[in-house]
C-alpha positions in Angstrom: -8.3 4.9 5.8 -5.8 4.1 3.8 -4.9 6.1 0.3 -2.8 6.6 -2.3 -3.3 9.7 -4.4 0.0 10.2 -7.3 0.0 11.8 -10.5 1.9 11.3 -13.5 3.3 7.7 -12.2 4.4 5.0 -14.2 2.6 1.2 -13.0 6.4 0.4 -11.5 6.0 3.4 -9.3 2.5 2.4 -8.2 3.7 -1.2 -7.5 6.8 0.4 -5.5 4.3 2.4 -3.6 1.6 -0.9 -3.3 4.9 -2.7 -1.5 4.5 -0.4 1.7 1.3 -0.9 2.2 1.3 -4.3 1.7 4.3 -5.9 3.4 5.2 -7.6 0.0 7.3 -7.1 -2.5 5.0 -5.6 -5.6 6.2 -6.1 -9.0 4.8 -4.6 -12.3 4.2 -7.2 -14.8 1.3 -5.5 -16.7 3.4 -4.6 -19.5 1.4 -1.1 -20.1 4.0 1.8 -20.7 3.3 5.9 -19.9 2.2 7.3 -16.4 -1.1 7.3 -14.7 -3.1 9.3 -12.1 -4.3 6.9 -9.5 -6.2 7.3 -6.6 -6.5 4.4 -4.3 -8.8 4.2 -1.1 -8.8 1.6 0.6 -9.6 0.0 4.5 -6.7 -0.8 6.6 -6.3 -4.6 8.0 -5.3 -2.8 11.3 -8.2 -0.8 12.6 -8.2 1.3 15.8 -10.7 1.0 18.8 -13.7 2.7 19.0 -14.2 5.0 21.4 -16.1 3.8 24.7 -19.7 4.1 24.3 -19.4 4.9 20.5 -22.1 3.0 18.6 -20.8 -0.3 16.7 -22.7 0.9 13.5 -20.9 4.4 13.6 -17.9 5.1 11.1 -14.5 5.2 13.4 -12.7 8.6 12.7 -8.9 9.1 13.2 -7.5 12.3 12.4 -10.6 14.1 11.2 -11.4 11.2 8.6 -14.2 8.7 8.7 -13.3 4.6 8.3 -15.9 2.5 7.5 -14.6 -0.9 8.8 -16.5 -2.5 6.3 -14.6 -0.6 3.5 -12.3 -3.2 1.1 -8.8 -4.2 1.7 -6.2 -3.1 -0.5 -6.1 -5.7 -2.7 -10.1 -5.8 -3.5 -9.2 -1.6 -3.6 -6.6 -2.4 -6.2 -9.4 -4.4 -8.4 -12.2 -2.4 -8.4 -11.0 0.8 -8.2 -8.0 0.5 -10.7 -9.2 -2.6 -12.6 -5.5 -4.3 -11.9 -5.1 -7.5 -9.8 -2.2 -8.4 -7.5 -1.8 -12.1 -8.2 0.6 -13.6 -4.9 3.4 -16.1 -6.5 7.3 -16.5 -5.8 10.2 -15.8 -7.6 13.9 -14.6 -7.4 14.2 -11.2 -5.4 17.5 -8.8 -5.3 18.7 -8.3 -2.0 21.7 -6.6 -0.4 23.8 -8.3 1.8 26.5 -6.1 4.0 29.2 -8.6 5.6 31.1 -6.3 6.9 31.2 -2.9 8.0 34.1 -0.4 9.7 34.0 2.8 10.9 36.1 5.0 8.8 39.7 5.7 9.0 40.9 9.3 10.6 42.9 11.0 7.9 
């Protein structure tokens, strides 16, 4: 299962945070202000096995915590749960480019 549980954030923050999870470069363009409490659950797109001989209608538990395969994806998690969408488009993104690097000189 995948979550996201942070207090007091601000919507850049979350969007920071959503980029991890999603491979993607998340950007907040909602234009609300202050910070939030969010708690986002949501089902992974990568699921483990099942155990052998575990029932295809049982939940699959990692680490003490039921998944329910059928559970949404992130970005249905994102909508219902936190009434936001994340809308895919391109644009310009800031990257940092290192030509060259040395090790440092001995004094």
């Amino acid at each position: 299962m995948g979550n996201i549980a942070i207090g007091g954030s601000t919507l850049a923050q979350l969007a920071n945070s959503l980029s991890m999870f999603t491979g993607r470069t998340v950007l907040d363009r909602t234009g609300l202000a202050g910070t939030f409490d969010v708690n986002l659950t949501w089902t992974p797109d990568q699921m483990p096995s099942r155990a052998p001989g575990t029932a295809a209608d049982q939940l699959i538990r990692v680490n003490g915590v039921d998944i329910d395969p059928n559970g949404p994806s992130i970005f249905t998690a994102v909508q219902e749960q936190l009434g936001l969408k994340l809308d895919s488009g391109k644009g310009p993104v800031e990257i940092l480019v290192v030509d060259q690097a040395q090790h440092p000189a001995e004094n």
